[in-house]
VOKOL-647779 format. One record per atom (N, C-alpha, C, CB): residue number from 1; z, y, x; atom name. Coordinates in Angstrom, 2 decimals. Glycine has a CB too. Layout:
<pts>
+-------+---------+---------+---------+-------+
: vexpa :       w :       v :       u : lumnu :
+-------+---------+---------+---------+-------+
:   NUM :       Z :       Y :       X :    CA :
...
+-------+---------+---------+---------+-------+
</pts>
This chain:
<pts>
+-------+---------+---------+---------+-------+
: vexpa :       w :       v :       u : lumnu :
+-------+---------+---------+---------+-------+
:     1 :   94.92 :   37.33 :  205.21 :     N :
:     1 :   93.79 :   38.12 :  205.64 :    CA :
:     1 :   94.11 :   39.61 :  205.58 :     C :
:     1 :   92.56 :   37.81 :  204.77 :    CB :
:     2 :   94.72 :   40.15 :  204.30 :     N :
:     2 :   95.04 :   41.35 :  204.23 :    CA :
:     2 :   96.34 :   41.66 :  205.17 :     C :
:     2 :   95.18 :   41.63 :  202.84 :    CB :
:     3 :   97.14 :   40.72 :  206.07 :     N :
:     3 :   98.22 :   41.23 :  206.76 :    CA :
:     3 :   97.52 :   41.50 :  208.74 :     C :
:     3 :   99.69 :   39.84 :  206.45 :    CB :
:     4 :   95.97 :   40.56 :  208.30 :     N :
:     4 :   95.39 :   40.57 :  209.89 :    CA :
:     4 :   95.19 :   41.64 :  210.16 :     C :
:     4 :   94.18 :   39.90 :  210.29 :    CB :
:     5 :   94.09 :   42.31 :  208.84 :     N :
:     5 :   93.13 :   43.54 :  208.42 :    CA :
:     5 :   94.51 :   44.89 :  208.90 :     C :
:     5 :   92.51 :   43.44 :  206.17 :    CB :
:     6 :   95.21 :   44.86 :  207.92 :     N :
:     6 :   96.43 :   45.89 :  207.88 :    CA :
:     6 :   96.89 :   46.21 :  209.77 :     C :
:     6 :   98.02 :   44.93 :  206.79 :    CB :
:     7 :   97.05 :   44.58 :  210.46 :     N :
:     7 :   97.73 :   44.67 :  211.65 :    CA :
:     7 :   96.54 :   45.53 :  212.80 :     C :
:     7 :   98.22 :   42.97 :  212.11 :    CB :
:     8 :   95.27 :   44.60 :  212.29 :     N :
:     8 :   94.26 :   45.53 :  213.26 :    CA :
:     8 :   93.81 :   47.14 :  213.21 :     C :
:     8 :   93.01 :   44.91 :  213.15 :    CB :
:     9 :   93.77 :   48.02 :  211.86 :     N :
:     9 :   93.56 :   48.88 :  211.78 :    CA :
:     9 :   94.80 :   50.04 :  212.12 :     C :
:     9 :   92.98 :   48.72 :  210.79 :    CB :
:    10 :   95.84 :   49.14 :  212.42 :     N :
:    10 :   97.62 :   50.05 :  212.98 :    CA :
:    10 :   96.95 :   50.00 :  214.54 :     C :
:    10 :   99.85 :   48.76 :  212.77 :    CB :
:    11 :   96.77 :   48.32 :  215.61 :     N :
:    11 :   96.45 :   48.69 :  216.73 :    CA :
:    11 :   95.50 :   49.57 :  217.07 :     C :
:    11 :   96.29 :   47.88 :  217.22 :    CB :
:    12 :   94.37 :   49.88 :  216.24 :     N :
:    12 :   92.97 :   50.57 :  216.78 :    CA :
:    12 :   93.83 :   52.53 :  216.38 :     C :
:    12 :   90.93 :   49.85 :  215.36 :    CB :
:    13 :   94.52 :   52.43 :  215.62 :     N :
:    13 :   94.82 :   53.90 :  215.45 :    CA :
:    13 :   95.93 :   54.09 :  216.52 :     C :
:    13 :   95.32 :   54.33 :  213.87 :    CB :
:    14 :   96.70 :   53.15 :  216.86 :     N :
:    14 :   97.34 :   53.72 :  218.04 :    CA :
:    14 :   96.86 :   53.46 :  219.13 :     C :
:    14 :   98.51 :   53.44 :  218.19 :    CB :
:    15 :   95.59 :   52.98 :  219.63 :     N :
:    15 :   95.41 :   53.39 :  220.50 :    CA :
:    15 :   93.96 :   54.82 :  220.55 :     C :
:    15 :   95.38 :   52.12 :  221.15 :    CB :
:    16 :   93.93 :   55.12 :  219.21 :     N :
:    16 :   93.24 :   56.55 :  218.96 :    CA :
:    16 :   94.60 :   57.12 :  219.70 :     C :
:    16 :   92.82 :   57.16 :  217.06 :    CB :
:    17 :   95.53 :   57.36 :  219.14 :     N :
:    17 :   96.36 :   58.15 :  219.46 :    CA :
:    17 :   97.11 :   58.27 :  220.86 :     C :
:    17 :   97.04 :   58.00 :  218.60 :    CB :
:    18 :   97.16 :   57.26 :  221.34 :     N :
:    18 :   97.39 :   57.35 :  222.65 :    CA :
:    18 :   95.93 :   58.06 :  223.87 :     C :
:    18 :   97.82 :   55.73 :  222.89 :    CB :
:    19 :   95.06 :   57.47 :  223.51 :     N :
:    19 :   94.13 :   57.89 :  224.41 :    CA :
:    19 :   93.88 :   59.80 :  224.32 :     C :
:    19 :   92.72 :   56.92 :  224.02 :    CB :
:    20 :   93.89 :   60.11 :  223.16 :     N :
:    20 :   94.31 :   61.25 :  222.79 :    CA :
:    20 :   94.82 :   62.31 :  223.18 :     C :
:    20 :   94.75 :   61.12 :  222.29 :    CB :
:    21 :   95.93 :   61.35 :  223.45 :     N :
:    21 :   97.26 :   62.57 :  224.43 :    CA :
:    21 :   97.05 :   62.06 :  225.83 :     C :
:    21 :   99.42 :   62.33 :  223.98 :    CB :
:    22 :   96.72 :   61.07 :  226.04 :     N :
:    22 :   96.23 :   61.39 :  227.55 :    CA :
:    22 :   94.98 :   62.31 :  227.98 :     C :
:    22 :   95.90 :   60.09 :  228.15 :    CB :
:    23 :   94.13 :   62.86 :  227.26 :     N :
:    23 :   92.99 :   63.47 :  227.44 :    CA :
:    23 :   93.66 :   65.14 :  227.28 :     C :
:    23 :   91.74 :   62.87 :  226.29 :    CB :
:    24 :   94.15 :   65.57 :  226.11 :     N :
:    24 :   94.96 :   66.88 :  226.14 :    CA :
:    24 :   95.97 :   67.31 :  227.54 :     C :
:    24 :   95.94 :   66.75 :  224.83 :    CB :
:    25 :   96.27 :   65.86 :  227.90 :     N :
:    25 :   97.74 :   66.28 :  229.16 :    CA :
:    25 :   96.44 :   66.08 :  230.08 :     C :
:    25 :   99.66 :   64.88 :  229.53 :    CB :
:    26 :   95.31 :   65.64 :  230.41 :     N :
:    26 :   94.66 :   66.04 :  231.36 :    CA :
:    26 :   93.98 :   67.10 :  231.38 :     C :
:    26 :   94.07 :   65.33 :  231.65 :    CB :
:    27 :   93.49 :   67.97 :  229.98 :     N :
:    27 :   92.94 :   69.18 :  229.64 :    CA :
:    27 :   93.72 :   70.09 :  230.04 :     C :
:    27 :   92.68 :   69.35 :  228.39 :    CB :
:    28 :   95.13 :   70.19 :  230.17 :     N :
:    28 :   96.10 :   70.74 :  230.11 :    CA :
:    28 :   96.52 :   71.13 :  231.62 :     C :
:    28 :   96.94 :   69.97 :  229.34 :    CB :
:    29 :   96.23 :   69.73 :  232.77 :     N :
:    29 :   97.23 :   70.40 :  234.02 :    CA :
:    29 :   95.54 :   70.79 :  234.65 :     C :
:    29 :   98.67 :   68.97 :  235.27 :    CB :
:    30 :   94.15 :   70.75 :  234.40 :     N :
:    30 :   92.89 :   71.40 :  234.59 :    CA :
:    30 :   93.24 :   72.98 :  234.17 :     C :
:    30 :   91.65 :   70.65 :  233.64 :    CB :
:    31 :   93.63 :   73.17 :  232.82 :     N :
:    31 :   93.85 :   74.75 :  232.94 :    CA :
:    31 :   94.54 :   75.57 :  233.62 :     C :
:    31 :   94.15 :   75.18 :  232.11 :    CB :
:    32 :   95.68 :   74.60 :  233.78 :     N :
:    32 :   97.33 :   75.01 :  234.84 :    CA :
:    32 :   96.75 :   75.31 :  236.30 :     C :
:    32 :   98.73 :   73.32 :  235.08 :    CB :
:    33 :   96.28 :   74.01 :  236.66 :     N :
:    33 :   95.55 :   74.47 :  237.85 :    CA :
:    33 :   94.89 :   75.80 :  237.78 :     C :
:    33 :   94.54 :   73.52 :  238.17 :    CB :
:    34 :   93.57 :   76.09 :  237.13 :     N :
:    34 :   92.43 :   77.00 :  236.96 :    CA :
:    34 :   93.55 :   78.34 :  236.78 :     C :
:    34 :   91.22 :   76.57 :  235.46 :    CB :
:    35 :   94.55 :   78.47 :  236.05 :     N :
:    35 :   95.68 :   79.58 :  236.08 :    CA :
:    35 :   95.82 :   80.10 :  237.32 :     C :
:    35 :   97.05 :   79.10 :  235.68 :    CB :
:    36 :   96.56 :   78.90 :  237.80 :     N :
:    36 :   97.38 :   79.35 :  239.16 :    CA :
:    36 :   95.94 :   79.41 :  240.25 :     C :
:    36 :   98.87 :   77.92 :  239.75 :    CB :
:    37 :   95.13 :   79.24 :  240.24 :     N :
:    37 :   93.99 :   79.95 :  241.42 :    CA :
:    37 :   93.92 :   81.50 :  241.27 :     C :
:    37 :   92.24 :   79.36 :  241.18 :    CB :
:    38 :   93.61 :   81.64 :  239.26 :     N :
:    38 :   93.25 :   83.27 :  239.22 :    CA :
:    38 :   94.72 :   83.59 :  239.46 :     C :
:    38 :   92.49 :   84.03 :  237.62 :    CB :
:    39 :   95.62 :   83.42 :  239.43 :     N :
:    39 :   97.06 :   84.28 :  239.51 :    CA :
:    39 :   97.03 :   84.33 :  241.21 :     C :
:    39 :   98.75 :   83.32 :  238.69 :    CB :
:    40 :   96.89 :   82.80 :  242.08 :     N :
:    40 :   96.52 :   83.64 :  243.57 :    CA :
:    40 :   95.88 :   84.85 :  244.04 :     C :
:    40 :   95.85 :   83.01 :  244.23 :    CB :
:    41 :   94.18 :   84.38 :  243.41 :     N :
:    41 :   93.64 :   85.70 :  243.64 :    CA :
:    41 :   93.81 :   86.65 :  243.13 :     C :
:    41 :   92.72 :   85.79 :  243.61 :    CB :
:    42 :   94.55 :   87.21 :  242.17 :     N :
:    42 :   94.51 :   88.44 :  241.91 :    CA :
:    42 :   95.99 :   88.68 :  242.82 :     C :
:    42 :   94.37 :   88.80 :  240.20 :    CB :
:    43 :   96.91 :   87.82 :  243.35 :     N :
:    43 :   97.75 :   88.62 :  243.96 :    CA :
:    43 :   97.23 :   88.88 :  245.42 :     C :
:    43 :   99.08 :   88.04 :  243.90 :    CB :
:    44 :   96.43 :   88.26 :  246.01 :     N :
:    44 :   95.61 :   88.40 :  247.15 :    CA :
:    44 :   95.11 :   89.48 :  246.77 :     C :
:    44 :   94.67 :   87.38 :  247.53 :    CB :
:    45 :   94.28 :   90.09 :  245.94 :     N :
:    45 :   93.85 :   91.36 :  245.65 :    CA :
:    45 :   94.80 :   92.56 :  245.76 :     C :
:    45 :   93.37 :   91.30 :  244.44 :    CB :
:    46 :   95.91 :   92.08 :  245.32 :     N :
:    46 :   96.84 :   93.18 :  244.63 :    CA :
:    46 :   97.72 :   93.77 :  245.98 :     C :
:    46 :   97.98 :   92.40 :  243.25 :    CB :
:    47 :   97.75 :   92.46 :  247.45 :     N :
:    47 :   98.20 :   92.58 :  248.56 :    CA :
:    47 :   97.07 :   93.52 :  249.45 :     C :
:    47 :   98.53 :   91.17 :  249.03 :    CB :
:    48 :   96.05 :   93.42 :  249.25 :     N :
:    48 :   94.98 :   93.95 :  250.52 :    CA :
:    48 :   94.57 :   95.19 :  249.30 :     C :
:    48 :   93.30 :   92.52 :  251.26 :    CB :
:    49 :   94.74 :   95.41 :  248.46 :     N :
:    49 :   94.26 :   96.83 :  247.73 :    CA :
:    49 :   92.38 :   96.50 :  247.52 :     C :
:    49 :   94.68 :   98.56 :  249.08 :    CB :
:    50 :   92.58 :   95.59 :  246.52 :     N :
:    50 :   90.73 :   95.18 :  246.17 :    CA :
:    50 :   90.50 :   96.42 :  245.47 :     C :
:    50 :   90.23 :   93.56 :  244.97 :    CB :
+-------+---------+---------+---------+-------+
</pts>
């Protein structure tokens, strides 16, 4: 019983941990994106003299 208990509370934490880092690497290419728009527009600005 104590080797079921032990085995289930390892699967439920790795998949804490996996779901985890998939949510950060999607937080992550959302900011990358949101970057590279303001880095367009401000060079669009920086080309026409805003």
């Amino acid at each position: 019983m104590k080797r079921l208990l032990t085995l289930l509370m390892l699967v439920m934490f790795s998949s804490m941990v996996l779901t985890a880092c998939n949510t950060v690497a999607g937080a992550g290419k959302d900011v990358q994106k949101a970057g590279e728009k303001v880095s367009d527009k401000a060079q669009d600005c920086k080309d026409m003299k805003c």
